[in-house]
C-alpha positions in Angstrom: 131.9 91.0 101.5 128.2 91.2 102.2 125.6 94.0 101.8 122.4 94.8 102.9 119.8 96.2 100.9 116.5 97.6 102.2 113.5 96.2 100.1 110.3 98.7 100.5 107.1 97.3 99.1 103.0 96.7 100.3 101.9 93.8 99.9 98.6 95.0 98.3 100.5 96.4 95.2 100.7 94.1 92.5 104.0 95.5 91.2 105.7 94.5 94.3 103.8 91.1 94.0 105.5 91.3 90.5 108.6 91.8 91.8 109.0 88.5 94.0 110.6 87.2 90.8 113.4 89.6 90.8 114.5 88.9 94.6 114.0 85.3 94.3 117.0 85.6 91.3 118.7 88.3 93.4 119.1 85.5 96.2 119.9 82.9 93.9 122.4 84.8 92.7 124.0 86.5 94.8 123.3 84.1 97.9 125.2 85.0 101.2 126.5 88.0 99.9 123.4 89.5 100.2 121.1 90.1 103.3 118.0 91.8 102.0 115.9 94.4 104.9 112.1 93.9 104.5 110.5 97.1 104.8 106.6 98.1 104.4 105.5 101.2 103.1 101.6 102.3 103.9 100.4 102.8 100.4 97.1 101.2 101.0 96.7 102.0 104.0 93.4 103.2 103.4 92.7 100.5 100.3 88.9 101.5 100.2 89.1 105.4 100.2 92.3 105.2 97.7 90.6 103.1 95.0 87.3 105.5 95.5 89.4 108.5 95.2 91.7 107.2 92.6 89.1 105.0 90.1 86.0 107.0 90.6 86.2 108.9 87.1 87.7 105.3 85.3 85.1 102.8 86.1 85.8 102.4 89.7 86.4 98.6 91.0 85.5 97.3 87.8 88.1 99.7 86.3 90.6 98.7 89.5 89.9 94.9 88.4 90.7 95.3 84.4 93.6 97.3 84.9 94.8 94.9 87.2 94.3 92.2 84.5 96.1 94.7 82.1 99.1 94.3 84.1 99.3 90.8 84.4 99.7 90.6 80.6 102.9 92.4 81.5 103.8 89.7 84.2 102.4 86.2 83.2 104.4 84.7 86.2 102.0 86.1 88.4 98.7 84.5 89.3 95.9 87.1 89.7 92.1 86.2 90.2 89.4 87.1 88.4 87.5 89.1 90.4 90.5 90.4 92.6 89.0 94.0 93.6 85.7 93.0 93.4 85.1 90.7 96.4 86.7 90.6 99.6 88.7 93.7 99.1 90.9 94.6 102.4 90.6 97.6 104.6 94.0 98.3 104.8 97.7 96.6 104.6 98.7 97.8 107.2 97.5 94.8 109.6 99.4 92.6 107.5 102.4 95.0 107.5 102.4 94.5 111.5 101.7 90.8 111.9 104.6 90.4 109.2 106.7 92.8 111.8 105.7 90.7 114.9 106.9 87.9 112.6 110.0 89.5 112.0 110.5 89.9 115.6 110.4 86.5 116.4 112.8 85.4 113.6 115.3 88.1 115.1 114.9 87.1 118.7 115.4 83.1 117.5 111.8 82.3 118.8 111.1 80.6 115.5 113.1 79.2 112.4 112.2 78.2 109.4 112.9 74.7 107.8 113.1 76.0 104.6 117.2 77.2 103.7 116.2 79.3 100.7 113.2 81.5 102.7 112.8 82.9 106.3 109.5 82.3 108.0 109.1 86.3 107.3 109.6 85.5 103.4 107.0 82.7 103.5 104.0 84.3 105.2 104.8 87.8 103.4 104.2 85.9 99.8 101.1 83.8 101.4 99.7 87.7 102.4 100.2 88.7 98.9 99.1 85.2 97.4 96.0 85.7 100.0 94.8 88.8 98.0 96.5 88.5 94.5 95.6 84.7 93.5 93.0 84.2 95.9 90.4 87.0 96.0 90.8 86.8 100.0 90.3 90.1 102.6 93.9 89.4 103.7 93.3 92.2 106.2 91.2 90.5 108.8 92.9 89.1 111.6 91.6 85.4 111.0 93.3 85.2 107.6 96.5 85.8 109.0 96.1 84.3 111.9 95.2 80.9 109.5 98.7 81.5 107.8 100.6 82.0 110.8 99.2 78.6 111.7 100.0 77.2 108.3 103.7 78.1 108.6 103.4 76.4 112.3 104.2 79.8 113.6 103.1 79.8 117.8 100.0 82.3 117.8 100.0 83.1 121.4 103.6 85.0 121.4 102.8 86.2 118.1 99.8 87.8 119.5 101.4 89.4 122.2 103.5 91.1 120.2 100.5 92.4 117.7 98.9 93.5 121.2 101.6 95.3 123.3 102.4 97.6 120.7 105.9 96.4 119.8 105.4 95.0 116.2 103.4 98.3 115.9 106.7 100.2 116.7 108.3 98.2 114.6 106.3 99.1 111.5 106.2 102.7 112.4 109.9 102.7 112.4 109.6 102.0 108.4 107.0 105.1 108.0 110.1 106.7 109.3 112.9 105.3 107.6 110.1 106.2 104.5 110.7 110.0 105.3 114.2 109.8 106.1 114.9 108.0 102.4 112.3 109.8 100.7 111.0 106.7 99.4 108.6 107.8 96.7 106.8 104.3 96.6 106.9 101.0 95.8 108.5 98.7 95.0 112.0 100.3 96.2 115.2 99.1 96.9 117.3 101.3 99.1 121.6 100.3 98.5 124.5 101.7 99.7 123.4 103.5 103.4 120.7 105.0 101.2 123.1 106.2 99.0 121.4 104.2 95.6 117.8 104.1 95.3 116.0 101.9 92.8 111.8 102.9 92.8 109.5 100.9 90.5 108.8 98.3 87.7 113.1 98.5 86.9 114.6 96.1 85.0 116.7 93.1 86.9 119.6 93.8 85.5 119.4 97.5 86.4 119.4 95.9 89.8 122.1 93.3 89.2 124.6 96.2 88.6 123.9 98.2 91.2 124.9 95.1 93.7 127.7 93.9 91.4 129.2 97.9 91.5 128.9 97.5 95.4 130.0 94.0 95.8 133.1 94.3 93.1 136.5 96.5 94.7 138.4 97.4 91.7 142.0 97.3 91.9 144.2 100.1 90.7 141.5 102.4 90.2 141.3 105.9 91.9 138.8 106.5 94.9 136.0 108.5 92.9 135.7 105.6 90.3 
């Protein structure tokens, strides 16, 4: 038995960057029995307006940038740069959202496959996104940095361009805006179980996650059908 579980995140929130560690075991442990959904939710969409909106009255960037180095005191297996915030700060996710979607498509359509067994070529360049901005201090949004990773991961940039140009990998990320309002996701990071039956939001602990899957995975005998 095998289950899918539909993993919402943006790869400009550092909680979701924080949570890499909790799929990576979720993989390891669970293996094939698993097939996790990569979803991305527009939270910064609008990175520059939501930081003025959100930091003006606590120090704006500067306030942005210690908090941020706050937070990694909570998650020391996390590489965050010091002036993440401060230099270099993306527009928006949601150009990375859609070139990881075009990549996506690719993968699903067999057009390119990774070499690596433990990570599809969707895994790798959504942690080099999040790396990008996180450990690097880099404006992940512009289209040269992602273009540099798809090149990294020897990922073909002329279908991947058509694909960021003819509006399908743009359909593709608009269908998780929906699935966002169908689930009432309430942010990120989310993981959505069970046909959307079991929904996890935030900084929860793995094994809160763990037992969720194991209650899904596990048929027990004998036991009526409510149990």
């Amino acid at each position: 038995m095998s289950i899918t579980i539909d993993y919402y995140s943006d790869v400009l929130c550092i909680w979701s960057y924080a949570t890499k560690i909790k799929i990576d075991e979720m993989k390891r442990q669970f293996n094939d029995q698993i097939s996790i959904n990569y979803r991305y939710t527009p939270l910064f969409v609008d990175m520059h307006s939501l930081l003025e909106k959100n930091w003006a009255d606590k120090g704006g960037l500067q306030g942005y940038n210690k908090m941020m180095h706050k937070l990694n005191g909570m998650f020391p297996y996390v590489e965050i740069h010091p002036e993440v915030g401060l230099k270099n700060l993306p527009r928006s996710s949601a150009s990375c959202h859609q070139f990881l979607k075009a990549i996506a498509l690719m993968e699903q359509r067999g057009e390119i496959i990774s070499d690596d067994p433990q990570n599809t070529l969707l895994e790798q360049a959504d942690w080099l996104v999040r790396l990008g901005y996180f450990r690097d201090a880099n404006d992940v949004s512009l289209n040269s940095h992602l273009m540099s990773i798809a090149e990294q991961l020897n990922i073909p940039l002329s279908p991947l361009e058509t694909l960021l140009t003819n509006g399908e990998a743009m359909a593709a990320l608009a269908s998780c805006t929906t699935d966002d309002k169908q689930k009432l996701i309430e942010g990120c990071p989310s993981f959505v179980l069970n046909e959307g039956r079991q929904k996890l939001y935030g900084n929860i602990g793995y094994q809160i996650i763990e037992a969720n899957i194991k209650v899904l995975l596990e048929k027990p005998e004998n036991k009526p059908a409510w149990y």
